[in-house]
C-alpha positions as CSV (number, residue, x, y, z in Angstrom):
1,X,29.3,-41.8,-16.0
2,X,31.6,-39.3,-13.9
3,X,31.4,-37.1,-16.9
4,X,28.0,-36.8,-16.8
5,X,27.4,-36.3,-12.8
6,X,27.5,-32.6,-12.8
7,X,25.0,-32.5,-15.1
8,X,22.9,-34.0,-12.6
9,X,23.0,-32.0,-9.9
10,X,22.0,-28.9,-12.0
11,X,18.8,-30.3,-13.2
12,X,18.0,-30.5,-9.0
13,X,19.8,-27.3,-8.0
14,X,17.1,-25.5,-10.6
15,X,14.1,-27.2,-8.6
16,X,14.7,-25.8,-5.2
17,X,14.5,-22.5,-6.4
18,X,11.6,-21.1,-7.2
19,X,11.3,-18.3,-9.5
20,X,10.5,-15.3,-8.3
21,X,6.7,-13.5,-9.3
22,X,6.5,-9.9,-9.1
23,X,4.6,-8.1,-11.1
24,X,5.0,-3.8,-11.1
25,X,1.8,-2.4,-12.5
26,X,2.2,1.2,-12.3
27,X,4.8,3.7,-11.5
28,X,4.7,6.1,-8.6
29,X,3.8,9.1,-11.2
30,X,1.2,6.6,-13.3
31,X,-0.6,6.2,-9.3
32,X,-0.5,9.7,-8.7
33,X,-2.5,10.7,-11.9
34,X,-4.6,7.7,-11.0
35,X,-5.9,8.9,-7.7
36,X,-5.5,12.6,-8.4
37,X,-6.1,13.0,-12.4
38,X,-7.4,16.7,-11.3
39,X,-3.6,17.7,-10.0
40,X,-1.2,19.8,-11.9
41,X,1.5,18.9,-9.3
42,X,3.0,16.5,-7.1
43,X,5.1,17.9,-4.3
44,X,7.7,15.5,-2.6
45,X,6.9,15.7,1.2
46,X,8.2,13.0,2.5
47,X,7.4,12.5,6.5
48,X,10.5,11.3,9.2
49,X,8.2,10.2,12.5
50,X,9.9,10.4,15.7
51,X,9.4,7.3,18.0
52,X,6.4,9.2,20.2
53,X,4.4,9.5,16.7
54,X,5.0,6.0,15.3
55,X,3.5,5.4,18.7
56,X,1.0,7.2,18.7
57,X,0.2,6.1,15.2
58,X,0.4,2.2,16.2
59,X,-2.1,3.0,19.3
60,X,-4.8,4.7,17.3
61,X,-4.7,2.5,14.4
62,X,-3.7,-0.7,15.7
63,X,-1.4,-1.2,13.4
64,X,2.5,-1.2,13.8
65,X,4.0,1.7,12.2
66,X,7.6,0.2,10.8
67,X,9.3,2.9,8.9
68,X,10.2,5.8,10.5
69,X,10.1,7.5,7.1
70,X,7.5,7.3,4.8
71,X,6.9,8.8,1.0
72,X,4.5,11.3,0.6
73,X,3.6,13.5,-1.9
74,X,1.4,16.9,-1.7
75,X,-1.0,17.0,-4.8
76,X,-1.7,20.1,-5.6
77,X,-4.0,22.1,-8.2
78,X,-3.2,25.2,-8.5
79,X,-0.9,25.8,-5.6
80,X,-3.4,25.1,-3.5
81,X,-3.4,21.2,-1.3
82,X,-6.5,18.9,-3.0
83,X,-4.8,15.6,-1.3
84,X,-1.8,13.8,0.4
85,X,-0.4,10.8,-1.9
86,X,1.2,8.2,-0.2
87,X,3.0,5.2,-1.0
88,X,3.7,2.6,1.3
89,X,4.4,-1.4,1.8
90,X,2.5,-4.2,4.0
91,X,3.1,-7.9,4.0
92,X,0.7,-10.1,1.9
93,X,1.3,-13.4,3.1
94,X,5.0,-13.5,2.8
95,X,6.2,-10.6,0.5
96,X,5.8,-6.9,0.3
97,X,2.3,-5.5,-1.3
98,X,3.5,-2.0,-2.8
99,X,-0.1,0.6,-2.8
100,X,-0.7,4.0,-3.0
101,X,-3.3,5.9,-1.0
102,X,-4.8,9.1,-2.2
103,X,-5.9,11.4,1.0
104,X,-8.0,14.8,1.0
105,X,-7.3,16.9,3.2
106,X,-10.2,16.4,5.5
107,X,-9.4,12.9,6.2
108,X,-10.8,10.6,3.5
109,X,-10.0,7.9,1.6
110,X,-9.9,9.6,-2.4
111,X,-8.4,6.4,-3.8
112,X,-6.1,3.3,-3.6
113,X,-4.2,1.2,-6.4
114,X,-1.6,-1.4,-6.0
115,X,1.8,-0.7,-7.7
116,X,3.7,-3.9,-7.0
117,X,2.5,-7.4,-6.2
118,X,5.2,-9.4,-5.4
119,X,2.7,-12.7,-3.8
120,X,1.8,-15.9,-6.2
121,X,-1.7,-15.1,-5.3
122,X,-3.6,-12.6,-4.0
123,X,-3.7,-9.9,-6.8
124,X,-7.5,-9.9,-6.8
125,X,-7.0,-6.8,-4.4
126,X,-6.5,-4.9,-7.7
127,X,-9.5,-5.3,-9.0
128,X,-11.2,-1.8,-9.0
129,X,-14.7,-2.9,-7.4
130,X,-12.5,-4.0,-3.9
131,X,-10.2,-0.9,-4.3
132,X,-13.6,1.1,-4.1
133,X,-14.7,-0.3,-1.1
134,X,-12.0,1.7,0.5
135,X,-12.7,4.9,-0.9
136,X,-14.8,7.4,1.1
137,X,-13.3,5.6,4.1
138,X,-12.7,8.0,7.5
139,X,-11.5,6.8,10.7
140,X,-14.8,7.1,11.9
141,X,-15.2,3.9,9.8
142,X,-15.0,0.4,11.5
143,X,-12.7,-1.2,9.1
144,X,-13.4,-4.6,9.6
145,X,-12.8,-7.3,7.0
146,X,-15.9,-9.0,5.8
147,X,-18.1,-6.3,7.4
148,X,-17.7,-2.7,6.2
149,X,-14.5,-3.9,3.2
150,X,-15.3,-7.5,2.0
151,X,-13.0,-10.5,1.9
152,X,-12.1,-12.3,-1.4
153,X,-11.5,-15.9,-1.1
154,X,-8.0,-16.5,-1.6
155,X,-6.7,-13.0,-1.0
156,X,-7.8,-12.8,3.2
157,X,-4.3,-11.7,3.8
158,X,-3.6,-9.3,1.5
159,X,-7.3,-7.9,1.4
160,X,-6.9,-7.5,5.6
161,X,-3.0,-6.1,5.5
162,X,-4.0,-3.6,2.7
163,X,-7.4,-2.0,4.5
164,X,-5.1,-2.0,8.2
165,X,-2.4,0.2,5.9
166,X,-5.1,2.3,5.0
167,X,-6.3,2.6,8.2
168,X,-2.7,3.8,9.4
169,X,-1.8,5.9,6.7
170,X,-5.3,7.7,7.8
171,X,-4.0,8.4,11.6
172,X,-0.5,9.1,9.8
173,X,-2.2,12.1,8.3
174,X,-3.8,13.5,11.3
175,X,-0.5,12.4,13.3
176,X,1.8,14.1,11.1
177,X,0.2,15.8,8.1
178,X,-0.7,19.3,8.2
179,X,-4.2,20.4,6.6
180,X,-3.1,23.1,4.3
C-alpha cells in the first residue's frame, strides 16, 4: 500500500486547483477596426498621468484612476484625428475585464468591445445589444446601472465596472487628450 500513497495525494492536489478560464476574443488591432472600420491608421499615443490628473480624473468620474499609464491609440483617416482608441482593464468580480473604448473627438462614446474575459461568468457584457447601450454616451449622461445602461442578471459586476471605465476613460480624454 506505500507504493501506491503518492498516487493518492495527486488525485487531491488536482482538485484544489481550479483551472483557469480566460477567454481572448480579439486582438488590440481586430478592436481597433472594430470601433473605427473607417480608419486608415492607428497611431500609438499612449498617456503617462501625473498624480494631480489621476486625481482629477478619480474626482470627476468617481472612479479610481490605477495606472498612471494608459494605452491609447490616435485613429486617424487621412491624417486627420476621427477618434481616441483606448484599451484598458477593470475588475469583474475577481479578475481583470480587458475592453476597448472608441472616443470621437468631441467626447462620445463611438464604441466598446471586450478583448479578454478572464471571469467564469459574466461574458454576457459582450453581447453587442449591451455594448450599444454605451455608445452615444457623453459625460453629460447619468450613467447609472439599471437606469440609462441596463443590468444583466448574473453579470451586475462586470456590467457596472465596465460602464464606470467608460465613464473614466471619458474624463481621461478631456483630462489629458487633446482635441486635434
Amino acid at each position: 500500500m506505500r507504493d501506491f500513497a503518492p498516487l493518492l495525494i495527486i488525485p487531491a492536489a488536482a482538485l484544489v486547483v481550479g483551472p483557469a478560464h480566460a477567454t481572448e476574443y480579439l486582438s488590440i488591432e481586430q478592436a481597433q477596426k472594430a470601433i473605427f472600420p473607417e480608419a486608415d491608421s492607428f497611431i500609438a499615443a499612449p498617456v503617462l498621468l501625473s498624480k494631480e490628473q489621476r486625481e482629477a480624473i478619480e474626482d470627476r468620474a468617481g472612479v479610481k484612476q490605477r495606472w498612471e499609464k494608459q494605452d491609447v491609440w490616435r485613429a486617424e483617416k487621412n491624417g486627420e484625428l476621427i477618434g481616441w482608441f483606448i484599451v484598458d482593464n477593470v475588475v469583474g468580480k475577481h479578475e481583470f475585464i480587458t475592453y476597448a473604448v472608441g472616443l470621437l473627438p468631441e467626447g462620445k462614446v463611438k464604441g466598446v468591445e471586450v478583448m479578454v474575459f478572464k471571469e467564469t461568468y459574466g461574458d454576457e457584457i459582450r453581447e453587442a445589444s449591451w455594448r450599444k447601450t454605451l455608445e452615444g454616451k457623453t459625460l453629460a449622461d447619468p450613467f447609472k446601472l439599471d437606469k440609462d445602461v441596463p443590468n444583466i442578471s448574473g453579470a451586475t459586476l462586470s456590467c457596472r465596472n465596465v460602464m464606470n471605465g467608460v465613464k473614466r476613460l471619458l474624463v481621461l480624454q478631456q483630462v489629458a487628450l487633446p482635441t486635434r
